[in-house]
N, C-alpha and C positions, 0 to 999 in steps of 0.2 A: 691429547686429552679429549675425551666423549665428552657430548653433551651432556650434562645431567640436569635433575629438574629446576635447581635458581636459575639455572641459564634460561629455558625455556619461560621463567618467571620470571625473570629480567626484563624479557622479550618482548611479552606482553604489558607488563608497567611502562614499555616505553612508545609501545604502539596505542595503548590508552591515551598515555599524556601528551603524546605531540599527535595524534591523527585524532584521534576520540575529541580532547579538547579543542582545537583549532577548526574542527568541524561544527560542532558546535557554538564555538565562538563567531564563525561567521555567520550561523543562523541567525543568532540571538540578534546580533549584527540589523541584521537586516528586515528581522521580522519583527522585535522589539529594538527597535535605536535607541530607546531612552536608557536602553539596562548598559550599554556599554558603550566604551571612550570613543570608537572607533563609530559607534550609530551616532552619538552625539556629534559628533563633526561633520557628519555626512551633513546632517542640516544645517550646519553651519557653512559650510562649502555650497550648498545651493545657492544659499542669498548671497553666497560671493558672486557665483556665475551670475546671476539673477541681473546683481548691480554691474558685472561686467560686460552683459550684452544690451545694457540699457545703454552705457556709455561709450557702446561699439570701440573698446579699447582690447582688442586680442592678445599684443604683445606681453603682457603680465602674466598670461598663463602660458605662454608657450616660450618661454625664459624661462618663469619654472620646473614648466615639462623639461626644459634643457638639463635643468640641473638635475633632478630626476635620474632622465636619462644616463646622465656622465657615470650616476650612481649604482645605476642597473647592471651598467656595462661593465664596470670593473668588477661587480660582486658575480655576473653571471663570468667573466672569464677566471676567475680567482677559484670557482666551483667547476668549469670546467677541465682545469689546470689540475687541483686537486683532483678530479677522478681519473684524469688520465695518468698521475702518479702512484696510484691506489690500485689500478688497473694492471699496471706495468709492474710493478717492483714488491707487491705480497707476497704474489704464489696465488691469491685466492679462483682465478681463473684455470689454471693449473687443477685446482684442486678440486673443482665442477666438474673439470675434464675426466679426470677416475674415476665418482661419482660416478660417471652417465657410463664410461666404461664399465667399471665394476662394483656393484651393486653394495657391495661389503665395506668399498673404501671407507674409512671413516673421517666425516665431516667436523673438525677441531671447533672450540669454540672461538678461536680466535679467526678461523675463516667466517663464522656466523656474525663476529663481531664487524669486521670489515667487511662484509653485503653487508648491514646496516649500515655501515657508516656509506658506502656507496652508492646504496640503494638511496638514503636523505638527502647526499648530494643531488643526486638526478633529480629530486624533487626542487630543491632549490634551483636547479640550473632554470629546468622548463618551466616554472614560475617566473624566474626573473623574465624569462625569454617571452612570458606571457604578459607580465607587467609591460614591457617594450610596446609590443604591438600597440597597448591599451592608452598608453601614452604617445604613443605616434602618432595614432588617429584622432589623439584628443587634440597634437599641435595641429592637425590640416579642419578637423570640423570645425573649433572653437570661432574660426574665422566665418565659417559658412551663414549663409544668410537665416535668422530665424524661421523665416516660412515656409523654407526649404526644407528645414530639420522638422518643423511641425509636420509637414506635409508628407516627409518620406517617413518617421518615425512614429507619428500618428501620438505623440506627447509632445508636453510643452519643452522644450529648447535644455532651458537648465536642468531640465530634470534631467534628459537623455545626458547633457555631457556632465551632470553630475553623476550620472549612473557608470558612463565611461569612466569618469577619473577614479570611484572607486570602484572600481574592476580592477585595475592597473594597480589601485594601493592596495587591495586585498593578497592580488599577487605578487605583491612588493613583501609587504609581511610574514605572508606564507614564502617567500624564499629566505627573508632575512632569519626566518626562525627556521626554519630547516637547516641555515647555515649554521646556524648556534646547537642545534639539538645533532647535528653533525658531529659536533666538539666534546660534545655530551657520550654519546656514541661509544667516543676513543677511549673513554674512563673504563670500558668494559673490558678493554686489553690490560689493564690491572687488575681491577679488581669488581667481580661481579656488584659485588651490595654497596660499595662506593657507589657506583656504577647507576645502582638502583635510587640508592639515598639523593644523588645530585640531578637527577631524572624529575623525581618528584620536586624536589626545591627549586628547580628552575622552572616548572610547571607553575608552581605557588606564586613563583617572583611575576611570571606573566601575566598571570590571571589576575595578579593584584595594582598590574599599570594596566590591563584592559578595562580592570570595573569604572 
């Protein structure tokens, strides 16, 4: 089956609602905190660090980074599991391959369907893989001496590992919902406007635990 035009409209309602929206939602994030969940906590998470390097007690955040991590780990090998099975067992690779051979092949919508869904894995995978880093370095600085961190970062301490930690949640986020809008994705191997319908309502459902 060719593509025709709901597919290509499909396409788009779903690179609006998960790249359009979550692009925006970290702006908002960060440049107005008061307008959403995620800028409200950021300042509440400073005056964590704030009281935690008063009382020079490290170990409470980097237990938490542990469990974090344990978190990261499984969702980034579970995404990379999944694309290696998506990779191997479609055909969609196969079917790039005539493509670039012959120009006329035709590209199914269900091979369109799965590069989306492979394509949002990747995003999750190297998200999560970016959360890690972010949280790695949060367990080794957390420890480090405040006027070392003043010194080298040229700001104040909490702010910098407050800025670390959400880095790491921003990319925790953006993988955990890639993970989900993945799942979303597969509904397109049924049926297009399904497909579209539960695109947009998981979009809704988002935006209405972000506000």
């Amino acid at each position: 089956m060719k593509l025709r035009e709901e597919d290509w409209l499909a396409l788009g309602v779903f690179l609006l609602c998960f790249y359009g929206y979550h692009t925006i939602y970290f702006y908002l994030s960060r440049r107005f905190p008061n307008r959403t969940r995620k800028g409200r906590l950021r300042q509440a998470i400073q005056s964590s660090f704030e009281d935690i390097l008063q009382r020079q007690d490290p170990l409470l955040v980097v237990h938490q980074a542990r469990n974090a991590l344990m978190a990261v780990n499984f969702l980034a090998g579970a995404s990379v599991i999944l694309l290696g099975a998506l990779m191997s067992f479609t055909g969609v690779v196969e079917s790039i391959q005539d493509i670039t051979v012959n120009i006329k092949a035709t590209f199914k919508r269900t091979d369109l369907a799965v590069l989306l869904i492979i394509a949002t894995l990747g995003i999750s995978f190297f998200s999560f893989l970016n959360s890690l880093r972010h949280y790695n370095l949060l367990t080794f600085l957390v420890s480090a001496r405040p006027e070392k961190l003043r010194e080298i970062e040229e700001t104040e301490p909490a702010q910098f590992l407050t800025e670390l930690f959400m880095r790491g949640s921003d990319a925790y986020t953006l993988g955990r919902r890639a993970f989900l809008y993945s799942a979303v994705a597969g509904i397109w191997l049924l049926n297009v406007w399904a497909f579209v319908a539960i695109t947009v309502f998981v979009t809704l459902w988002v935006a209405f635990y972000d506000r």
